[in-house]
C-alpha positions as CSV (number, residue, x, y, z in Angstrom):
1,X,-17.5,66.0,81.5
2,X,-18.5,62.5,83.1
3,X,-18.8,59.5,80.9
4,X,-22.7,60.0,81.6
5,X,-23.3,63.1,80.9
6,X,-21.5,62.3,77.5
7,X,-23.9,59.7,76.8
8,X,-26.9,61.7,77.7
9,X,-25.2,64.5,75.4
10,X,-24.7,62.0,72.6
11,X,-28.0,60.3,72.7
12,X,-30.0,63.4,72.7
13,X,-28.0,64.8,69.4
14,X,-28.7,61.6,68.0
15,X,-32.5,61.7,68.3
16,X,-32.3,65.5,67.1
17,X,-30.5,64.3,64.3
18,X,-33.1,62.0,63.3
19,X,-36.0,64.1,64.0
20,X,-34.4,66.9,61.9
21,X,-33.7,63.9,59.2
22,X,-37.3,63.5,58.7
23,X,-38.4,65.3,55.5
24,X,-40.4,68.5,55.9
25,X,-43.7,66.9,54.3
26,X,-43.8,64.2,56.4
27,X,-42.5,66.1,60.2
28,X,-45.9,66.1,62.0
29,X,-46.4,68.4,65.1
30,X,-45.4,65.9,67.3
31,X,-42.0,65.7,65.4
32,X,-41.7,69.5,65.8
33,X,-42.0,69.1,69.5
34,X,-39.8,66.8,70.0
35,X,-37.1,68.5,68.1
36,X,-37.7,71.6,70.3
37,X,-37.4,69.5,73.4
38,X,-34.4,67.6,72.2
39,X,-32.2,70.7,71.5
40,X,-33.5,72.7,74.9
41,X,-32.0,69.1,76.4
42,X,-28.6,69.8,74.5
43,X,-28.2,73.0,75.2
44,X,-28.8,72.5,78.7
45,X,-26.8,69.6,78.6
46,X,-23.6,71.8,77.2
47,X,-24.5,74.2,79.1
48,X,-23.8,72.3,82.1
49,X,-21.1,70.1,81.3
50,X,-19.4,73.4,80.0
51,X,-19.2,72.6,76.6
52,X,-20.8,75.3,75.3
53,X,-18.9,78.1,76.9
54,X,-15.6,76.2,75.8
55,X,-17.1,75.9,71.8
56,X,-17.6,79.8,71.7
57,X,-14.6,80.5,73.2
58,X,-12.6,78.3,70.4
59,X,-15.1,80.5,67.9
60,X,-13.8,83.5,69.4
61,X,-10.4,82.7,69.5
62,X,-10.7,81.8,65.8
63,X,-12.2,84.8,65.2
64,X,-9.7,86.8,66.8
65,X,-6.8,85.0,65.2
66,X,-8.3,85.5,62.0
67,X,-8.9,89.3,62.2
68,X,-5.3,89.6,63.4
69,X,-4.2,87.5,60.1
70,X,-6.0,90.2,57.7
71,X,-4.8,93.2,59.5
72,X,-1.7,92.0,59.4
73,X,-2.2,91.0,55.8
74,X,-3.6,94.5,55.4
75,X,-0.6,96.1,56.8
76,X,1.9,93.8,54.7
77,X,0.4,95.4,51.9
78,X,-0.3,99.2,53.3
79,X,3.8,99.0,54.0
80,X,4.9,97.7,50.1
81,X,2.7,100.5,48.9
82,X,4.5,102.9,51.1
83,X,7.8,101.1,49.7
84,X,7.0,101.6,46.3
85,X,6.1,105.3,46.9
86,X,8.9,106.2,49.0
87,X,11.8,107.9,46.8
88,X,14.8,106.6,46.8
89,X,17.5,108.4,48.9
90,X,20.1,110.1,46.8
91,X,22.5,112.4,47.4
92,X,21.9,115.1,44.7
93,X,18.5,115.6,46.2
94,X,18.2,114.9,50.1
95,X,20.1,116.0,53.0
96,X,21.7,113.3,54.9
97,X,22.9,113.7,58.5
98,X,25.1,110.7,59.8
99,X,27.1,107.6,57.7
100,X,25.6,108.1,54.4
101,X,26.6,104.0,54.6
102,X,24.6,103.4,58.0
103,X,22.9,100.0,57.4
104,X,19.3,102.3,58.4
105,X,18.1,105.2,57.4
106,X,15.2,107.2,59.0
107,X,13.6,109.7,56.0
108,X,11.5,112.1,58.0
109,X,9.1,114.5,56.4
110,X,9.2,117.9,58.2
111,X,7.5,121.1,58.7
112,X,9.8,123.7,60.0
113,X,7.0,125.6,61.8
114,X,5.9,122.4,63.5
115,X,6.2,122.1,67.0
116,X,6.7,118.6,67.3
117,X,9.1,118.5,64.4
118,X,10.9,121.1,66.9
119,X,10.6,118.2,69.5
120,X,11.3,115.5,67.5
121,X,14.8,117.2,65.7
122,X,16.3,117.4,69.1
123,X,15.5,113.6,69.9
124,X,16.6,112.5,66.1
125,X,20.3,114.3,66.8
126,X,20.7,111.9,69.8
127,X,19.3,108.8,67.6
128,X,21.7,109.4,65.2
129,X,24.7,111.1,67.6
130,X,24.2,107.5,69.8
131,X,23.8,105.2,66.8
132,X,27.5,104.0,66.5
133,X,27.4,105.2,62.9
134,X,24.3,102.9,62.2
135,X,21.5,105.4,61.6
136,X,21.7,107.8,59.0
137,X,18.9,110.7,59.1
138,X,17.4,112.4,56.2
139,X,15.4,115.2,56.0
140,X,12.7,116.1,53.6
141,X,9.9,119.1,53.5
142,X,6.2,118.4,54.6
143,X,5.2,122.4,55.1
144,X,1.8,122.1,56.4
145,X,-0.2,125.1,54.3
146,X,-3.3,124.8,56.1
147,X,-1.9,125.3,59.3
148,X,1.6,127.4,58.4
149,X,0.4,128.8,55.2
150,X,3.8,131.2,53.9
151,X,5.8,130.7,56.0
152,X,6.5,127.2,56.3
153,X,7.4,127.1,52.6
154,X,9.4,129.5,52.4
155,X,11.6,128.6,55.2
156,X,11.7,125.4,53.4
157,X,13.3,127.2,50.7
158,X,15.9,129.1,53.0
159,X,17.1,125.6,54.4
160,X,18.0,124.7,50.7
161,X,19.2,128.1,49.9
162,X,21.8,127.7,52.5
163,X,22.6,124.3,51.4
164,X,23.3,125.7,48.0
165,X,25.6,128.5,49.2
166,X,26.9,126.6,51.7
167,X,26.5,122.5,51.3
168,X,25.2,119.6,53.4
169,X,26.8,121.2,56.4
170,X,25.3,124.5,56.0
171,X,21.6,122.7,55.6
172,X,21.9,121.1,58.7
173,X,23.3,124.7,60.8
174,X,20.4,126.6,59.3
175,X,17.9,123.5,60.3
176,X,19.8,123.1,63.9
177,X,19.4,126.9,64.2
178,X,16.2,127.6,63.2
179,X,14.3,124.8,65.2
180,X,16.6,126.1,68.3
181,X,15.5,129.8,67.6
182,X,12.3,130.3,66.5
183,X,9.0,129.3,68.7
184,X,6.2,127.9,66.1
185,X,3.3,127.8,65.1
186,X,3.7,130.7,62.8
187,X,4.7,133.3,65.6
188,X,8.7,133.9,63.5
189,X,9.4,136.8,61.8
190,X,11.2,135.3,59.3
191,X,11.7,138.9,57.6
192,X,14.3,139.2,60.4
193,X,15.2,135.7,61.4
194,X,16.3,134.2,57.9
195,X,18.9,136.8,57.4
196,X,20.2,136.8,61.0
197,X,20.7,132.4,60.6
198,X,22.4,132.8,57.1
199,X,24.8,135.4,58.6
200,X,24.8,133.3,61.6
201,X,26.4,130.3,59.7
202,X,28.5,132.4,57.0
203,X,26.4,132.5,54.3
204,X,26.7,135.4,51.8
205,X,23.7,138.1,52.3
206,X,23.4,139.2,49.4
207,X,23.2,135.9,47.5
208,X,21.4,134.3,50.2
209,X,18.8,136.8,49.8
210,X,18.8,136.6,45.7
211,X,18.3,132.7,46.4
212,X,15.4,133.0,48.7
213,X,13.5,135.5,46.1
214,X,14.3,133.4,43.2
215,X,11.8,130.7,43.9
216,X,13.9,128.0,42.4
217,X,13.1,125.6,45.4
218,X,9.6,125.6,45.3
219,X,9.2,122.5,42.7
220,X,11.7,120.7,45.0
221,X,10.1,121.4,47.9
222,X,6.5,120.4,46.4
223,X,8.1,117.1,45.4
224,X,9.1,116.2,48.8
225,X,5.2,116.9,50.1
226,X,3.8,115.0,47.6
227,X,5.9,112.0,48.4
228,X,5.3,112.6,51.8
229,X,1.7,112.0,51.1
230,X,2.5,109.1,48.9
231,X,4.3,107.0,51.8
232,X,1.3,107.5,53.6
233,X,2.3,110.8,55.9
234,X,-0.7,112.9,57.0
235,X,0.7,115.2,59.9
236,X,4.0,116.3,61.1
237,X,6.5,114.6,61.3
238,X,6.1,112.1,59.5
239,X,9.2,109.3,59.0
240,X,10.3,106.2,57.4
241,X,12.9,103.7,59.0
242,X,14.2,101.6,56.5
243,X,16.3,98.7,57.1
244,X,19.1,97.8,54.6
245,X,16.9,94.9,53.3
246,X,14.2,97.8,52.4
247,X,12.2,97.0,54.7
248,X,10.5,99.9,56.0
249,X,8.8,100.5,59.6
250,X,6.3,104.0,59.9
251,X,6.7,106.3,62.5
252,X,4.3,108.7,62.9
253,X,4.3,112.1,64.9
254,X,7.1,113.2,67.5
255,X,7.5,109.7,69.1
256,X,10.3,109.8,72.3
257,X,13.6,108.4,72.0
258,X,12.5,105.5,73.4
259,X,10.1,104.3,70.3
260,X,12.8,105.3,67.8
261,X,15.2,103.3,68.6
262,X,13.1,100.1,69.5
263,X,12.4,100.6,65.7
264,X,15.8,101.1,64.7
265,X,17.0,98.0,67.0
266,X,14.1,96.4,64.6
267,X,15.3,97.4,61.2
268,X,19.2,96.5,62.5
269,X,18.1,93.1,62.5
270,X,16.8,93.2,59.0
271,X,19.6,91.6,56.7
């Protein structure tokens, strides 16, 4: 803006200054007038020297900034809830695929009738496959009962059933198998299909069978869906990257290959 069009700026403000000054009892009409005319001039006057279009695009960018500060802020504090919710990873209780010492660990909460948990078990077998021994995967039971009622519980309890027969290594055949086999969506007959996959990977029958009746998985299994819920999960699958720092990074739904390793390349930097 010129050095005149300043001055015209600057003058007028200062009349409306002292107009405004004047005290209510004693601002006659003529006063209220001139205040009127005085900030029409100013705004015209910023209006045109672009001053005005410059001041509420500062406001904005404040604005902006400042909405970005508290959903960050907000996120801070949505992530060291999901922290102090998440369970910590142990071996008696989880199933661990990769270095159990990999410097990250993806926790992913899985419905076995899910068909983007199918999707997203074939992608987290190359994540951890390519990792270099960095990633280590665990997985943990999120059966859906409003959309797999039955079924995806009790094939929850036939993954740990062959773990118990059969160990880690069995877990991860049956899981491998099933997701490979089955189509969804509660369309398995898993009257036929849960016996085939424990014979499949040498489990006993008979025992296997015993197990699955016994119900002695279903607290466990319960456990890991209310934790899922906990950490924040509300569909399938739902996962957790944690860093070796503890920081932790969300990952919702079956997110491509791509996504889950920018994440992991993310918590790797985490010391």
């Amino acid at each position: 803006m010129s050095m005149k069009k300043r001055s015209r700026v600057g003058a007028a403000a200062l009349v409306l200054f002292a107009a405004v000054g004047v005290r209510a009892a004693e601002r006659t009409p003529a006063d209220a007038a001139l205040v009127d005319r005085v900030k029409e001039a100013v705004i015209k006057e910023l209006r045109e020297s672009g001053m005005l279009d410059r001041a509420i695009d500062s406001a904005l960018d404040r604005y902006v900034a400042r909405q970005r500060a508290e959903a960050a802020q907000r996120e801070q504090r949505e992530a060291n809830t999901r922290t102090g919710a998440l369970r910590p990873v142990s071996k008696a209780q989880d199933h661990i695929r990769g270095n159990p010492g990999a410097p990250v660990t993806l926790i992913e909460y899985s419905d076995f009738e899910c068909p983007f948990c199918k999707r997203f078990h074939a992608t987290m077998k190359k994540v951890v496959e390519e990792s270099n021994s960095k990633v280590k995967w665990v997985y943990r039971h999120f059966p859906l009962d409003e959309l797999h009622p039955v079924k995806a519980r009790k094939e929850a309890a036939a993954s740990e059933c062959a773990a118990e027969l059969g160990g880690n290594d069995a877990f991860w055949k049956f899981a491998d198998r099933f997701f490979e086999l089955t189509p969804s969506n509660n369309k398995t007959n898993i009257d036929t299909v849960l016996p085939q996959i424990a014979r499949e990977i040498g489990l006993d029958k008979a025992r296997f069978a015993s197990c699955l009746a016994s119900g002695k998985y279903d607290r466990h299994i319960e456990e890991d869906y209310q934790n899922a819920l906990a950490t924040g999960g509300r569909g399938t699958p739902w996962s957790i990257i944690v860093s070796k720092s503890g920081k932790t990074y969300p990952l919702s739904g079956a997110q491509p290959y791509a996504a889950v390793k920018q994440l992991v390349e993310l918590a790797l930097r985490e010391k």
